[in-house]
C-alpha positions in Angstrom: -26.7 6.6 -5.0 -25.8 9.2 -7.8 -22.2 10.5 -6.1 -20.0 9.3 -3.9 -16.5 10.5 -1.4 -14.2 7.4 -1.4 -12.5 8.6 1.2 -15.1 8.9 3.0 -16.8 5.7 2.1 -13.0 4.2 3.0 -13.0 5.6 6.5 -16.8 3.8 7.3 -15.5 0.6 6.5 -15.5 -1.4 9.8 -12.2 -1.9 11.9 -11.4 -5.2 10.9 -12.2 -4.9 7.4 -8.8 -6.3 5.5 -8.6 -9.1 8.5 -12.4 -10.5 7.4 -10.8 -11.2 4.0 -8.8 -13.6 5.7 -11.7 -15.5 6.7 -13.4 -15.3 2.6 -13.7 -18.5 0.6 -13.3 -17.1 -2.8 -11.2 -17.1 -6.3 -9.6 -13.7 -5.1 -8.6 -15.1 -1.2 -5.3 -16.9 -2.5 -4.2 -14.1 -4.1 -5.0 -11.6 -1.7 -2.9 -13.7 1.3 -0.4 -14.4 -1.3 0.4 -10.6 -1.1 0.7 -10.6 2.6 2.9 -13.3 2.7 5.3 -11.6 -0.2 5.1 -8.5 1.9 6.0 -10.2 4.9 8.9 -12.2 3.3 10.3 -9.2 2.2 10.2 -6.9 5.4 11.8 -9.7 6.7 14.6 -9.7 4.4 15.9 -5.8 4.2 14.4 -5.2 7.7 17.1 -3.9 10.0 15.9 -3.3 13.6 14.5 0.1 12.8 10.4 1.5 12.7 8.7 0.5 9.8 6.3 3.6 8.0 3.4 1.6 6.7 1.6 4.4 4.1 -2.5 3.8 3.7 -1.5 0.3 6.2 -5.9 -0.4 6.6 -5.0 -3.3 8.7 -1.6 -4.2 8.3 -1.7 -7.8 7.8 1.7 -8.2 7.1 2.8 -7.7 10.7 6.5 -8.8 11.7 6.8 -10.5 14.7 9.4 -8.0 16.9 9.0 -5.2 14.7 7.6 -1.7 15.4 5.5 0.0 13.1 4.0 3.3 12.4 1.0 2.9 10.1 -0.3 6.1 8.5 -4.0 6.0 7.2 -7.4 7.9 7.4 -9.3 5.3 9.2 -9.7 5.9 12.8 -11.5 2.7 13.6 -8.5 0.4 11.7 -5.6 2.3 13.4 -7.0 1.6 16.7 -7.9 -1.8 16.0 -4.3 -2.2 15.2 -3.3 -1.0 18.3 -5.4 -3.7 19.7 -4.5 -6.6 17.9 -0.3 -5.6 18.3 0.2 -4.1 21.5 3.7 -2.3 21.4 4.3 -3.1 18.1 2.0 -0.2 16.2 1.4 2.7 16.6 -0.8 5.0 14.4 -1.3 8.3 13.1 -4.4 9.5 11.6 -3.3 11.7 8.4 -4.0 11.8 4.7 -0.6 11.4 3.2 -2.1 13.5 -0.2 -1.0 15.9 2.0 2.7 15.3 2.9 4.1 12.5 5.1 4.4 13.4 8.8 7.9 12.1 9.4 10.8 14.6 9.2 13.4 14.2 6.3 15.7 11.7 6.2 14.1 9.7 9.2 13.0 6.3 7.9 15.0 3.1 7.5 12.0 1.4 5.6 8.3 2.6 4.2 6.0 -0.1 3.3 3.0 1.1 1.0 1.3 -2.3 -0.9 -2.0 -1.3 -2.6 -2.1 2.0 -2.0 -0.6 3.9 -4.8 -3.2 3.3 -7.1 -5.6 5.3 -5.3 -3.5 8.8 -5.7 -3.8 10.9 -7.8 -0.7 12.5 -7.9 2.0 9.7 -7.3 5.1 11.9 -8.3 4.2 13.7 -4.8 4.3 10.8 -3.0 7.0 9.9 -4.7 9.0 12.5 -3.9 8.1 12.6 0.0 9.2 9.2 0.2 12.5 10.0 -1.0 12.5 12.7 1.5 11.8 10.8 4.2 13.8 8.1 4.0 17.4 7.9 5.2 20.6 7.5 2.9 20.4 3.4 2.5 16.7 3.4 3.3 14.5 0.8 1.5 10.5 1.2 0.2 8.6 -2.1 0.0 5.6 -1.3 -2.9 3.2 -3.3 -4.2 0.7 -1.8 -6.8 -2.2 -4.0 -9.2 -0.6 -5.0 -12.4 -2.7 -3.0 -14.6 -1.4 -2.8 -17.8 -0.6 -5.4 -20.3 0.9 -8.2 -20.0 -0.8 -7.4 -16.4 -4.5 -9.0 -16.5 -5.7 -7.3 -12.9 -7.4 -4.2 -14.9 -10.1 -6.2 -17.1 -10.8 -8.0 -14.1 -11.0 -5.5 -11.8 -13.3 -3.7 -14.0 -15.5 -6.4 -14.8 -16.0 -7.0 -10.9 -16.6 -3.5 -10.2 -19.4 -3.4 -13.2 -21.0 -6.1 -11.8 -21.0 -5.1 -8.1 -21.9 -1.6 -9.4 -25.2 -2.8 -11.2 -26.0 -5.2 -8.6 -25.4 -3.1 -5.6 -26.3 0.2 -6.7 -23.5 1.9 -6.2 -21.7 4.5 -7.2 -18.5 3.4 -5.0 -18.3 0.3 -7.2 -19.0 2.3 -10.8 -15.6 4.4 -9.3 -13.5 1.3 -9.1 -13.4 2.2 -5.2 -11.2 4.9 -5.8 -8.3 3.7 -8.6 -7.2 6.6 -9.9 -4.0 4.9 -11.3 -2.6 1.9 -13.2 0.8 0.7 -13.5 3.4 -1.6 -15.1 6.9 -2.5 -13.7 8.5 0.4 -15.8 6.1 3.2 -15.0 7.4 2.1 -11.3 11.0 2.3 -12.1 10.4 5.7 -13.9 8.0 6.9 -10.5 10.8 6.3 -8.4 14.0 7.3 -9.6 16.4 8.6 -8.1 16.2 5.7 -5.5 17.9 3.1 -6.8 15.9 -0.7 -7.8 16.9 -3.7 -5.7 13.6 -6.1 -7.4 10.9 -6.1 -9.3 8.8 -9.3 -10.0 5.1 -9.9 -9.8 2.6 -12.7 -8.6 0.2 -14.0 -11.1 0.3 -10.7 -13.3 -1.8 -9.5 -10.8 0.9 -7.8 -8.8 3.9 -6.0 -8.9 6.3 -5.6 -6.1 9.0 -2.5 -6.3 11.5 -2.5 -4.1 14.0 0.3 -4.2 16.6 2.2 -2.3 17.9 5.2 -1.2 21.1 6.0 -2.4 24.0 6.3 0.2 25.5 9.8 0.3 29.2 9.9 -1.3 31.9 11.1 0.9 33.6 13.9 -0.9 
């Protein structure tokens, strides 16, 4: 395997990919549900009654119970599988969001997008459909890997993605599965301005969490 698409090695991954990590016994399966419970906790705390954007969602493990959710990804087979494990509660749309976002201006109370970023490679885009997309008071939920120092996920990410590479053969692995991107807490200030911080915090230096919102319009 001399070159690989990770997109397209994204979109073969099977339907239930993210909810078999559940199901791991390893170092990395604390962590990894630690994420989806911060995630959860804090959707639950600025959510407001209004659909949730989830950007790049794979299988949305952070589901809340009541809420309705639009997850936005390039895998087919996990959108659907979605549909199947929360009946009326999400709904997907199969788009690339390096592309745009396919939500009109100013019509999302909340976009969720937890280790996703990293995979851009232009963020300020993103960035700056988010902003568009959100409505005056609207909140973005963001988690990216703590990258840079005093983060410690980018050694051992890289280390793990050496080894798997060697061992594996593949080319997917000697990418980093994608990461074009690494971040500390004020490269994700700087990302997002003009929207406004509520918290930033991270879980074992492995994680930051961003949440910021969208200014409400003055009244002249």
């Amino acid at each position: 395997m001399t070159s690989v698409d990770t997109n397209k090695f994204y979109i073969s991954h099977p339907e239930d990919y993210y909810f078999r990590q559940f199901e791991t016994r390893s170092i990395t399966n604390h962590w990894f549900r630690r994420r989806q419970d911060v995630t959860k906790q804090l959707v639950q705390k600025y959510y407001r009654g209004d659909v949730i954007a989830d950007l790049g969602c794979g299988n949305c493990l952070w589901m809340l119970k009541g809420a309705s959710v639009v997850g936005v990804d390039i895998n087919r087979s996990m959108l659907l599988f979605n549909r199947h494990v929360f009946p009326g509660s999400f709904f997907g749309i199969e788009s690339d969001v390096k592309v745009g976002l396919p939500f009109r201006s100013e019509s999302l109370d909340m976009v969720v997008m937890t280790e996703f970023l990293e995979h851009l490679d232009d963020v300020s885009a993103i960035a700056a459909e988010i902003n568009r997309v959100l409505r005056p008071g609207g909140v973005l939920i963001c988690s990216v890997p703590y990258g840079k120092f005093p983060g410690i996920w980018e050694p051992i990410f890289s280390f793990l993605c050496m080894v798997k590479g060697l061992f594996l053969n593949s080319d997917f692995y000697r990418k980093k599965c994608g990461h074009q991107r690494v971040f500390n807490k004020k490269d994700m200030e700087i990302l997002f301005y003009p929207l406004i911080k509520e918290e930033c915090f991270d879980i074992y230096k492995l994680t930051i969490f961003y949440i910021c919102r969208k200014k409400v319009k003055s009244i002249a």
